[in-house]
C-alpha positions as CSV (number, residue, x, y, z in Angstrom):
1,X,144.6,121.1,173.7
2,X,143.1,118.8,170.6
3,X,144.9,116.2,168.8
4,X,143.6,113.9,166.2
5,X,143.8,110.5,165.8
6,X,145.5,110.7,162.1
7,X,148.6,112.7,162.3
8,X,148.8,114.4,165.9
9,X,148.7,117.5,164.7
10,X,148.0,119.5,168.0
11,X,145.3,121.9,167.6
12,X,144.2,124.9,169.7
13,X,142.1,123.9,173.3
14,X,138.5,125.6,173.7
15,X,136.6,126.6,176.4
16,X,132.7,125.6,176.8
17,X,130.0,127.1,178.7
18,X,126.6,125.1,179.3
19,X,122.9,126.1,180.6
20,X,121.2,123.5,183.2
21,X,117.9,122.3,181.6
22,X,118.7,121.9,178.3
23,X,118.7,118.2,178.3
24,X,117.6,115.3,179.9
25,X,119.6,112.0,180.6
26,X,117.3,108.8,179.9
27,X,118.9,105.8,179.1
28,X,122.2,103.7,179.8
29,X,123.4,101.1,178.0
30,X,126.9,99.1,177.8
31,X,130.6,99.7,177.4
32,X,131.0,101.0,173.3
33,X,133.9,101.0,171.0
34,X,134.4,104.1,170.4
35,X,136.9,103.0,167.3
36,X,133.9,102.4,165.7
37,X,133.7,106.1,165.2
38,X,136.7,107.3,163.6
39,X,136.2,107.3,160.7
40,X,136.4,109.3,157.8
41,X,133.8,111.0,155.3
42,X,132.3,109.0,152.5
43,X,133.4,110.5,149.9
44,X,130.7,109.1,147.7
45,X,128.3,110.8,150.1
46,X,130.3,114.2,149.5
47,X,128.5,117.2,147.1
48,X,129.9,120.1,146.3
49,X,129.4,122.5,149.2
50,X,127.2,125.7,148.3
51,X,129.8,129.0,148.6
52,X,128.6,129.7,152.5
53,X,129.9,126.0,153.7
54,X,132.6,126.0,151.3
55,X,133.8,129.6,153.2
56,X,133.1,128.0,156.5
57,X,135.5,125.0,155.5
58,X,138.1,127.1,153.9
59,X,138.4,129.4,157.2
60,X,138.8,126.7,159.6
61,X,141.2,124.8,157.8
62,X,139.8,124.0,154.4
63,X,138.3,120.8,153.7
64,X,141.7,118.9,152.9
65,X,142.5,119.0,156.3
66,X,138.7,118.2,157.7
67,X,138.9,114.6,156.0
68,X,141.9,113.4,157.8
69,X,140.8,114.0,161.1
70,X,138.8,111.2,162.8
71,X,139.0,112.0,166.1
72,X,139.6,115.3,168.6
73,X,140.6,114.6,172.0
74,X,140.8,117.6,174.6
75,X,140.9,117.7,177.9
76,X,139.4,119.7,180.6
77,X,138.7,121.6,183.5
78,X,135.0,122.3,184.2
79,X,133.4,124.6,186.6
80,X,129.9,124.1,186.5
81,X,128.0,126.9,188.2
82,X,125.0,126.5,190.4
83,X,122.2,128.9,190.5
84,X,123.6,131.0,193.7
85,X,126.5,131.3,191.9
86,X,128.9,129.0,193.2
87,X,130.7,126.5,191.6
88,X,131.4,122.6,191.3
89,X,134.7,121.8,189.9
90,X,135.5,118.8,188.1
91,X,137.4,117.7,184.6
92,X,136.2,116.2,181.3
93,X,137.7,114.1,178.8
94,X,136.0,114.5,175.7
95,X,136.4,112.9,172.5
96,X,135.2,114.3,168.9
97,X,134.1,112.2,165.8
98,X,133.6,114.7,163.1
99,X,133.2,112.2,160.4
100,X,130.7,110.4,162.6
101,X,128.4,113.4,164.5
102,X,129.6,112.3,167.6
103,X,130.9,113.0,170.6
104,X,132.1,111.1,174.2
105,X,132.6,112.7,177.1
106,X,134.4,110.7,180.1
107,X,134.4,112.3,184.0
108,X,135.7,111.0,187.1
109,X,133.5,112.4,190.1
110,X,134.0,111.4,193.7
111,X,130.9,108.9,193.5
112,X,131.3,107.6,190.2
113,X,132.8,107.5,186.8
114,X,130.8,108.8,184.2
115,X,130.9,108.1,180.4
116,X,128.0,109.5,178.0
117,X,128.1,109.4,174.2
118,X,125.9,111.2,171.3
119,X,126.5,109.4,168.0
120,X,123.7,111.0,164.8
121,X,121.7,112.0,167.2
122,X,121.7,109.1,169.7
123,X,122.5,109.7,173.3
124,X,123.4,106.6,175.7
125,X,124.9,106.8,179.4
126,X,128.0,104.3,178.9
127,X,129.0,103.8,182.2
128,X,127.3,105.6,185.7
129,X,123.8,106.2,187.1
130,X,122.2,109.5,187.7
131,X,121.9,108.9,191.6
132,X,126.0,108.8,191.8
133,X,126.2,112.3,190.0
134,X,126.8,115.3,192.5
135,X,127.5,117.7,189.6
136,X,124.7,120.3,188.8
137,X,125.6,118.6,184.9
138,X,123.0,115.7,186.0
139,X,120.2,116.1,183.8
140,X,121.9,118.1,181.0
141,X,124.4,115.7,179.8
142,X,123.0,115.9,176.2
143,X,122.8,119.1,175.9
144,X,126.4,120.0,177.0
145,X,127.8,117.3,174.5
146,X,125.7,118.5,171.5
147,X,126.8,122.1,172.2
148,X,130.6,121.3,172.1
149,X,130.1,119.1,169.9
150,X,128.2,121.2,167.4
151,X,130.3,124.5,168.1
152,X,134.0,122.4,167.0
153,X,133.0,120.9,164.3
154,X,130.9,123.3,162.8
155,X,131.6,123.1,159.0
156,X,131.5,119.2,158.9
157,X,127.8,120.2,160.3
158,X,126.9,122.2,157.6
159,X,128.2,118.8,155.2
160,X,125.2,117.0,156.2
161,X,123.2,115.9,153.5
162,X,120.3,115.0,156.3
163,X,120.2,118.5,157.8
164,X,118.5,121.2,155.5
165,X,120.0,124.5,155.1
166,X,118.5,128.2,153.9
167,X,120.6,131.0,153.9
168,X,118.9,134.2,155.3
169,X,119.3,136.8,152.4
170,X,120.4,139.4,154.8
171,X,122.8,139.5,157.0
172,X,122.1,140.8,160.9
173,X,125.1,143.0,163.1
174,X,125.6,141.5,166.2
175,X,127.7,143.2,169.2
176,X,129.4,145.0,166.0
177,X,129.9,142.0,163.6
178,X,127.8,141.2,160.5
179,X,127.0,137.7,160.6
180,X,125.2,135.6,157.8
181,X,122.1,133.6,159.3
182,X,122.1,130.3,157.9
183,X,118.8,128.1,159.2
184,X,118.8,124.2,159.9
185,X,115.8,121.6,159.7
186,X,117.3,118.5,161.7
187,X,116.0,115.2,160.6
188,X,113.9,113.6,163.3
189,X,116.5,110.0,164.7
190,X,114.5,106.7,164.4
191,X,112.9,105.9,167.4
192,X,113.2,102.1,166.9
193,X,116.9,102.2,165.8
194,X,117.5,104.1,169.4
195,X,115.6,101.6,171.3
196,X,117.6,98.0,169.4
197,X,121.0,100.3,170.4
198,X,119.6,101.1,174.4
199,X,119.8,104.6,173.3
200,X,117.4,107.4,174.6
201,X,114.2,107.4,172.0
202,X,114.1,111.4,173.4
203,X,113.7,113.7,170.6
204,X,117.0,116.1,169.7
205,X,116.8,119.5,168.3
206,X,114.9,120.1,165.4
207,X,115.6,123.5,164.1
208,X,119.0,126.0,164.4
209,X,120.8,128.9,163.0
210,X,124.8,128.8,162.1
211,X,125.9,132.3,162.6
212,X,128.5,132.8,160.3
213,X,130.9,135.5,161.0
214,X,131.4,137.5,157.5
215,X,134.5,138.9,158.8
216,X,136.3,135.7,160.1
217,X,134.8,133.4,157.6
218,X,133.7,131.0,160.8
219,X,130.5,129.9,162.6
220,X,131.2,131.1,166.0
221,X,127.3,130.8,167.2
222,X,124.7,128.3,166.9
223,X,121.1,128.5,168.0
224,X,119.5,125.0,168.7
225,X,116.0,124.5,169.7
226,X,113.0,122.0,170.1
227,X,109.8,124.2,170.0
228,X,107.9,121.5,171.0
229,X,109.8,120.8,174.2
230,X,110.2,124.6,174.8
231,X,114.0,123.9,174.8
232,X,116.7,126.1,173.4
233,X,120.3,126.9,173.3
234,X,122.6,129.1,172.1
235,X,126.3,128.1,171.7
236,X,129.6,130.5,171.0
237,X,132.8,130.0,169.7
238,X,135.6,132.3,170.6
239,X,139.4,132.5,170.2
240,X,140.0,131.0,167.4
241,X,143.8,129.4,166.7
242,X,145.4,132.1,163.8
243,X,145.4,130.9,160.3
244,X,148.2,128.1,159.5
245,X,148.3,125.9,156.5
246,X,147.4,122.7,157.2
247,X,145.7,123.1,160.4
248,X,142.1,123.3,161.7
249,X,140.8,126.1,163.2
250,X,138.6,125.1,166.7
251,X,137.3,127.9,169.2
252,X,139.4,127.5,172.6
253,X,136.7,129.1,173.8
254,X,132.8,128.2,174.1
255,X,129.7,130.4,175.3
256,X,127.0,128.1,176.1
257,X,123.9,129.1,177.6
258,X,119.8,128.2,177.7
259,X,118.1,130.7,175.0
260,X,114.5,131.9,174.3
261,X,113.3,131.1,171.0
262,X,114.4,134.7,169.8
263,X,117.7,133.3,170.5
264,X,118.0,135.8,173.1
265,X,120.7,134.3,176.0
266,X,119.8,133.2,179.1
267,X,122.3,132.2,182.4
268,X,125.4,130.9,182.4
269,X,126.1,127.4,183.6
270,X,129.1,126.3,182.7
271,X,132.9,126.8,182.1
272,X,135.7,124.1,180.6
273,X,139.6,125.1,180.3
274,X,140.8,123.1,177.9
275,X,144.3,121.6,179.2
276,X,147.6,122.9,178.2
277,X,146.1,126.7,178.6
């Protein structure tokens, strides 16, 4: 299950499915404090939401309730499937900076410890090397951590005064729900920032879509994707915590899995059970 780092209010657990491909790892760099990313938002940075992101807010908790948490921490139990259908079993500890678009993820396999971080857009290997790593995760650790990372704290995403938004006039029925398409232009990460910080210099995603679900009020799907890498992904939320005042609404489930640039689904790679389910 989540708790936050400001009043230990326990929130709902999630479940997370990945795609192999998505995502490269590329750099490593040294031990970080992670305190350095709980923070808050700045509220001198905060405009007044257009209705869509204001309805996102108010359905997951309302935006009261966003600006105290600094930090999510879950824990999990991964499967992470191979391609003949088998799996590899391991657990995750992963840590969410909503304030601060960033994510850590901490695993213990046999060979190795392994701690990888995404911060605006900046992806570093903490602790391990890629040799160590037996799970079919090696190579995708960006990927995975954007996905969760995107899919919980969806309408802090939609906040982003870097990321520009365009709500599709008309709505689109999917598997018998009417969602709202609402498109994202992702500004590009300096590349010489990355390098001074021993982060990886690879390019994120540069486009997406936040599904929003008109009947639950919440963005349970996101489509990311890098056209010039020919990478994409699509991410889903499901089983949402019920409504209660003064708490945030997180998927203890995730859907995540490689897409086409329809946003059509491809396999399955990946599940996490979130402890305490």
């Amino acid at each position: 299950m989540f708790k936050t780092a400001v009043r230990d209010t326990v929130l709902i657990g999630f479940v997370a499915l990945i795609m192999t491909g998505c995502g490269r790892q590329v750099a490593e760099a040294p031990q970080g404090d992670a305190n350095l990313l709980a923070t808050g938002p700045d509220d001198k940075a905060l405009v007044t939401p257009p209705d869509y992101v204001a309805a996102a807010l108010e359905a997951s908790g309302g935006l009261s309730v966003w600006r105290q948490q600094t930090k999510l921490h879950a824990s999990g139990v991964v499967k992470l499937y191979r391609p003949d259908g088998s799996f590899y079993l391991t657990e995750h500890d992963i840590e969410i900076y909503p304030w601060s678009n960033a994510i850590r993820i901490d695993a213990n396999e046999p060979q190795a410890r392994f701690v990888w971080q995404l911060a605006e857009g900046r992806y570093q290997v903490l602790e391990g090397k890629a040799p160590q790593d037996v799970s079919p995760l090696a190579g995708s650790y960006r990927a995975y951590a954007d996905a969760v990372l995107q899919i919980v704290s969806a309408p802090v995403r939609l906040l982003d005064e870097a990321v520009e938004l365009y709500r599709e006039p008309t709505p689109m029925r999917i598997e018998g729900q009417w969602y709202q398409r609402i498109t994202a232009k992702f500004s590009p990460v300096n590349a010489s920032a990355m390098q001074a910080q021993s982060a990886s210099a690879e390019t994120g995603w540069t486009d997406g879509i936040y599904f929003l679900n008109r009947g639950a009020g919440l963005v349970d799907m996101i489509w990311l994707g890098n056209a010039a890498r020919q990478e994409y992904l699509l991410v889903r939320g499901f089983d949402y915590s019920a409504e209660t005042e003064g708490k945030l609404r997180v998927p203890s489930k995730i859907e995540i899995f490689c897409a086409d640039a329809e946003g059509n689904a491809r396999e399955r790679f990946a599940q996490v059970d979130v402890s305490g389910r």
